[in-house]
VOPAGU-2260 file (C-alpha; in pm, 1 decimal, decimal comma):
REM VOPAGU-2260
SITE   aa  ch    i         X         Y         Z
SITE  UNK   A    0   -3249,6   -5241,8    3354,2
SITE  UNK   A    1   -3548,8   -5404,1    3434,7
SITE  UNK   A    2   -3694,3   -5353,4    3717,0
SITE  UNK   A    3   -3738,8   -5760,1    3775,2
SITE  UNK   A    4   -3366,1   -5791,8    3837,1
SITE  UNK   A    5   -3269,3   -5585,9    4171,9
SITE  UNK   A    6   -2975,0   -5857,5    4242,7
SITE  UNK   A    7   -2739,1   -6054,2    4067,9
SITE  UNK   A    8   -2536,8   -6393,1    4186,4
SITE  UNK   A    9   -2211,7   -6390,1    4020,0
SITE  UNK   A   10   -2011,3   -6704,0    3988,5
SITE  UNK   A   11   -1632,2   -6744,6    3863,1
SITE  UNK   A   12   -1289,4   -6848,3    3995,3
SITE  UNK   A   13   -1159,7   -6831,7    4291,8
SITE  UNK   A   14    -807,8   -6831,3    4065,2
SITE  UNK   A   15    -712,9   -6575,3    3815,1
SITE  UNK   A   16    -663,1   -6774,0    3540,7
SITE  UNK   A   17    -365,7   -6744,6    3283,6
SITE  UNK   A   18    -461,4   -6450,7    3083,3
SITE  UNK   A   19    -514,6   -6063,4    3205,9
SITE  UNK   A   20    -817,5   -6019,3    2993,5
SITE  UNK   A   21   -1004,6   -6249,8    3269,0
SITE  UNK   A   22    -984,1   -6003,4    3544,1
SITE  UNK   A   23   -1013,5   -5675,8    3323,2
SITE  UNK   A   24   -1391,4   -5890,8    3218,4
SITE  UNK   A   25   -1443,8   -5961,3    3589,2
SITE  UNK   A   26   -1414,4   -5571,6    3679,6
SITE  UNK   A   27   -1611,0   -5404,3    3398,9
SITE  UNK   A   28   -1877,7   -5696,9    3513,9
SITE  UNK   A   29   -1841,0   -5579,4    3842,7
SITE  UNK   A   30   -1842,7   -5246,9    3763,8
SITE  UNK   A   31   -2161,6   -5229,8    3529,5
SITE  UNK   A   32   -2341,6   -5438,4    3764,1
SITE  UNK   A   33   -2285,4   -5145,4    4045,1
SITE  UNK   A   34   -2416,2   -4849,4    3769,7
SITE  UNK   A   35   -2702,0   -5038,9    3727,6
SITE  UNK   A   36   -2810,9   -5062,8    4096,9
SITE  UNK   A   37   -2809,8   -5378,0    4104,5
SITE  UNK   A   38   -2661,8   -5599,9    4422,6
SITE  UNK   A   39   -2394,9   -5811,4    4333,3
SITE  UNK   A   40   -2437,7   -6147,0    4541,8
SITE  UNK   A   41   -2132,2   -6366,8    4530,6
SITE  UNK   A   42   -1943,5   -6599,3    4721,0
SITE  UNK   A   43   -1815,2   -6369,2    5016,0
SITE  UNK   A   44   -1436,8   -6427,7    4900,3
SITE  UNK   A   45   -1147,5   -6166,8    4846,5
SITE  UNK   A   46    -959,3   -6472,9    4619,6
SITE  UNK   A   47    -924,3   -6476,0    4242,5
SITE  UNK   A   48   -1119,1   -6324,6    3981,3
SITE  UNK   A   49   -1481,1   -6306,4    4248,2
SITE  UNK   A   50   -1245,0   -6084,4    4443,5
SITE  UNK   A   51   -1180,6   -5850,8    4116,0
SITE  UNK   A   52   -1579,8   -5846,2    4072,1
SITE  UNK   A   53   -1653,4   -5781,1    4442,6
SITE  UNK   A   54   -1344,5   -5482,9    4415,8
SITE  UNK   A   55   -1514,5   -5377,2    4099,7
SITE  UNK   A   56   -1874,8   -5330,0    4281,5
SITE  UNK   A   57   -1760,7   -5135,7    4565,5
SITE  UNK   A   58   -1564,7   -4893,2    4417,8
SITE  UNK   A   59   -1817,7   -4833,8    4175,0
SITE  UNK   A   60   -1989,3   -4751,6    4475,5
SITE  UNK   A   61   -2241,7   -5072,9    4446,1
SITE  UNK   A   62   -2408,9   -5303,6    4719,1
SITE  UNK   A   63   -2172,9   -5611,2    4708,4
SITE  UNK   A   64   -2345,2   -5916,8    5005,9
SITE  UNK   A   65   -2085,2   -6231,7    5027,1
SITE  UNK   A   66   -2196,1   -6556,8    5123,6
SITE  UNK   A   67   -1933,9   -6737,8    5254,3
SITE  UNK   A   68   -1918,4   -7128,0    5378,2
SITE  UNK   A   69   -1772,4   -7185,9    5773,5
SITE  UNK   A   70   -1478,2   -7356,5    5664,8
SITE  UNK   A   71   -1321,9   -7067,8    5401,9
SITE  UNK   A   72   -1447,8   -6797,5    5674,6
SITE  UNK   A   73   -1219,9   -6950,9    5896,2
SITE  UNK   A   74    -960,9   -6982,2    5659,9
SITE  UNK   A   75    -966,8   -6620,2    5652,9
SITE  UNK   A   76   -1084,3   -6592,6    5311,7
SITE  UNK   A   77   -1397,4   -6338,9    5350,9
SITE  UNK   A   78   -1365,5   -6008,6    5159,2
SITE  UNK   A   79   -1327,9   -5743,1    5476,9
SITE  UNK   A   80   -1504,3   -5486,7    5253,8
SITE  UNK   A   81   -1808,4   -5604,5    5175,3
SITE  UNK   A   82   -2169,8   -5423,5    5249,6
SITE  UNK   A   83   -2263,3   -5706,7    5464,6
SITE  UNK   A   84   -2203,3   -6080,8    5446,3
SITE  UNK   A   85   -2330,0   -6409,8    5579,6
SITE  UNK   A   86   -2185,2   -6725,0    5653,5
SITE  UNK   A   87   -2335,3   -7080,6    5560,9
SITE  UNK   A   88   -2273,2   -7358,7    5702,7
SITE  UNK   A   89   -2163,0   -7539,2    5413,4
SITE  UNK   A   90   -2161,6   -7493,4    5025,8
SITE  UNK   A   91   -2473,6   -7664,9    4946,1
SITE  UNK   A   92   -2638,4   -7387,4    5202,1
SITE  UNK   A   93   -2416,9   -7091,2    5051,9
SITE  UNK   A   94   -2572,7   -7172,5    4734,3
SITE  UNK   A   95   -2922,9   -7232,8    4818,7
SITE  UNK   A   96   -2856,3   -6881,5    5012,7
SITE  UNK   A   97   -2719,9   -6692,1    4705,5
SITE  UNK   A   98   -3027,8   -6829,4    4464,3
SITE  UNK   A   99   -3298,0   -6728,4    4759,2
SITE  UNK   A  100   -3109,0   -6336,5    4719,5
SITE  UNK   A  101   -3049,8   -6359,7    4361,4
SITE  UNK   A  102   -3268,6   -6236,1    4071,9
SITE  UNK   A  103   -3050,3   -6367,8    3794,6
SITE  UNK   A  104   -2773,5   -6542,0    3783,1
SITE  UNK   A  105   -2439,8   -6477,0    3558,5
SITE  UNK   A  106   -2100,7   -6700,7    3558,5
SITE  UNK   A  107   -1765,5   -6587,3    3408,1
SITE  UNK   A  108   -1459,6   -6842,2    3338,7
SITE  UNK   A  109   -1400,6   -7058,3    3606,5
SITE  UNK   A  110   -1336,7   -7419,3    3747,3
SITE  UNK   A  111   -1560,6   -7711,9    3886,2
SITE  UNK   A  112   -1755,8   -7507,8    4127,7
SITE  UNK   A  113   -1835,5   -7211,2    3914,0
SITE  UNK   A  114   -1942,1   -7472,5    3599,3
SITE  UNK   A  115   -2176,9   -7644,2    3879,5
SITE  UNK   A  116   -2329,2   -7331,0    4046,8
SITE  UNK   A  117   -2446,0   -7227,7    3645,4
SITE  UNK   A  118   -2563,2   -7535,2    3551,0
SITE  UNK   A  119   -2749,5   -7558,4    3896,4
SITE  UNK   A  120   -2921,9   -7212,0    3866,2
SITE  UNK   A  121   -3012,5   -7320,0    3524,0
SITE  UNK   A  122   -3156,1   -7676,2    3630,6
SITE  UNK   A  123   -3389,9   -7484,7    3871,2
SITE  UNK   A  124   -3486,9   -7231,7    3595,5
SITE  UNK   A  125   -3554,2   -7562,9    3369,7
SITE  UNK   A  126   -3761,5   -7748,1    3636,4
SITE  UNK   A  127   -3977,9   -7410,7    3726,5
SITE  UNK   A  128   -3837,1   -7423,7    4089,9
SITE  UNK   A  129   -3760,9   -7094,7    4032,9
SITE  UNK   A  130   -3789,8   -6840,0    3726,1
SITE  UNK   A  131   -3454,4   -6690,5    3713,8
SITE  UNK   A  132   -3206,1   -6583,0    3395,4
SITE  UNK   A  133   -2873,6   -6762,8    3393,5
SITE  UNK   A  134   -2588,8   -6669,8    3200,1
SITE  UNK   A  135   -2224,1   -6705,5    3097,8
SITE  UNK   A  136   -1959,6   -6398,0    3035,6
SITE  UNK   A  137   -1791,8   -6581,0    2715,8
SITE  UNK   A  138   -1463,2   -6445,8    2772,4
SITE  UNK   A  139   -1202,4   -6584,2    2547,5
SITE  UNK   A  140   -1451,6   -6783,3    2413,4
SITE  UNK   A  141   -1454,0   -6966,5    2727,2
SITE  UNK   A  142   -1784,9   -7083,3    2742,0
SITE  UNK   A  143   -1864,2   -7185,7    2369,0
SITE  UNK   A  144   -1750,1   -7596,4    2428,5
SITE  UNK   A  145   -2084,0   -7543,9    2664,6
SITE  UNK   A  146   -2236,0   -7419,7    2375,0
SITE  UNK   A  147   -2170,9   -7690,0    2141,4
SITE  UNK   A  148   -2227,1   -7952,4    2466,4
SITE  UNK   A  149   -2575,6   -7824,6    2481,3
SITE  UNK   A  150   -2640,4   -7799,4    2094,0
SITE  UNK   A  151   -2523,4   -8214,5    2129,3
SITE  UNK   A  152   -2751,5   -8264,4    2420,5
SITE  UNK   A  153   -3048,1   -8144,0    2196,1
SITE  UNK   A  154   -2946,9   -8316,6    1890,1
SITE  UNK   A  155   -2928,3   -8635,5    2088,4
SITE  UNK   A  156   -3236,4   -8598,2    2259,2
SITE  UNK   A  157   -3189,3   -8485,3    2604,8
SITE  UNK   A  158   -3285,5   -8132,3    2537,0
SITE  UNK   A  159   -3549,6   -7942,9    2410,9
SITE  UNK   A  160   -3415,7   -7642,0    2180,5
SITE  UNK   A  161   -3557,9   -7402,1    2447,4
SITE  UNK   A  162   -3383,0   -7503,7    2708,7
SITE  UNK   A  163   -3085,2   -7531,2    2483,1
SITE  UNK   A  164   -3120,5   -7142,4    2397,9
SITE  UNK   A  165   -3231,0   -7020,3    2712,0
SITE  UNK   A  166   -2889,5   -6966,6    2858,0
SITE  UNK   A  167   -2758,0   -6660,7    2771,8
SITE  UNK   A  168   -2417,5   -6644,3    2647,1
SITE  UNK   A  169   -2251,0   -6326,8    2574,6
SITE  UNK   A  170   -1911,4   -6192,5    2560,2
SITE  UNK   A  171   -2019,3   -5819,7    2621,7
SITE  UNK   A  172   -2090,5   -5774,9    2991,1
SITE  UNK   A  173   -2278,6   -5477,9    2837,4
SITE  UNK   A  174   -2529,4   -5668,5    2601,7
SITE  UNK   A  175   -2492,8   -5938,4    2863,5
SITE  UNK   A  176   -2716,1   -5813,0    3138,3
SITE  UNK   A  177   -2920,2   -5610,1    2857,3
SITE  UNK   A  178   -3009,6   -5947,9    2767,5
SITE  UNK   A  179   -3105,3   -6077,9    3125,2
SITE  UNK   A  180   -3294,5   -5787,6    3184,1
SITE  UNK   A  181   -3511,7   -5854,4    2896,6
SITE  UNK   A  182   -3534,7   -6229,4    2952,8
SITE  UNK   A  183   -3844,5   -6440,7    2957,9
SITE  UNK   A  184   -3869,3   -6831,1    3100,9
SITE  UNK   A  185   -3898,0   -7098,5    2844,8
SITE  UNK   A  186   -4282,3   -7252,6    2868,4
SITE  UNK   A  187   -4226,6   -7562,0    2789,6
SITE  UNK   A  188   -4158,6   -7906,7    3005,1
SITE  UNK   A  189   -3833,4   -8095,0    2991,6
SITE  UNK   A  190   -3961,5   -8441,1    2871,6
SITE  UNK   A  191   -3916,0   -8522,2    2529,1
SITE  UNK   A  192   -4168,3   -8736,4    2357,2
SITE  UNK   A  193   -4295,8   -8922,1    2711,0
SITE  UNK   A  194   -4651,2   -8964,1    2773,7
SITE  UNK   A  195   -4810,9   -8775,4    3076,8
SITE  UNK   A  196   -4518,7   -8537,8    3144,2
């Protein structure tokens, strides 16, 4: 692994979703991640399939840090078990939190939130705020509508191609964070045929 990435945000459900194969990816993810040496930053929970990876981490013996918003800590909903956590005030500040610890960021199946936090990380990597991999566990083939969304963003304008490509998705957790490891920022700007961008 390269040396680049010490930490990884993971984002997914906070549900299990309908088929087993969801959690067993969420655990080897969890688990690789924690051979590696790498810290596995997440969302602070002990819900759904970001519990399984959190799980996964520690008893792979790994470095697991939760941040958590106020209003699911006092819920109860913070993983007990974690290496350390910290609690934001709200979810706009748990994610700005996770991104400042992160070195890369990778998203399994999930709902709203965990669709938003990717397409966040990978705005910032787009904008140059920061210069971070982003990418998406395709289990099931979960994430390939977001693959054809972006291939019809680019044919219709509103993307360059390596943008479009620069999002890695990969449904071997294995060749997944080989792939982040070796990944390298697209140089180019976002505007598309716009004068003095």
């Amino acid at each position: 692994m390269s040396s680049a990435i010490r930490s990884v945000a993971v984002f997914c459900g906070s549900n299990f979703g309908t088929s087993p194969e969801h959690a067993a990816a969420a655990e080897q993810l969890g688990t690789l991640i924690a051979q590696r040496g790498l810290t596995l930053v997440y969302g602070g929970t002990h819900k759904g399939l970001i519990g399984v990876v959190a799980d996964a981490a520690l008893a792979a013996g790994g470095t697991v840090v939760g941040v958590i918003n106020q209003r699911l800590h006092d819920r109860g909903h913070l993983h007990v078990g974690l290496t350390r956590h910290e609690i934001a005030p709200d979810m706009r500040a748990r994610k700005a939190r996770m991104s400042e610890l992160a070195d890369a960021f990778i998203a399994l199946p999930g709902g709203l939130g965990t669709l938003e936090e990717l397409l966040e990380a990978a705005t910032l990597t787009q904008l140059g705020d920061h210069v971070k991999g982003c990418g998406a566990l395709d289990v099931r083939g979960f994430y390939l509508p977001l693959r054809v969304l972006l291939e019809t963003a680019t044919d219709e304008g509103f993307l360059k191609p390596e943008h479009r490509d620069m999002l890695v998705i990969e449904p071997d957790p294995t060749r997944l964070l080989d792939a982040l490891a070796a990944w390298t920022p697209p140089t180019v700007s976002k505007w598309i045929g716009q004068p003095g961008s």
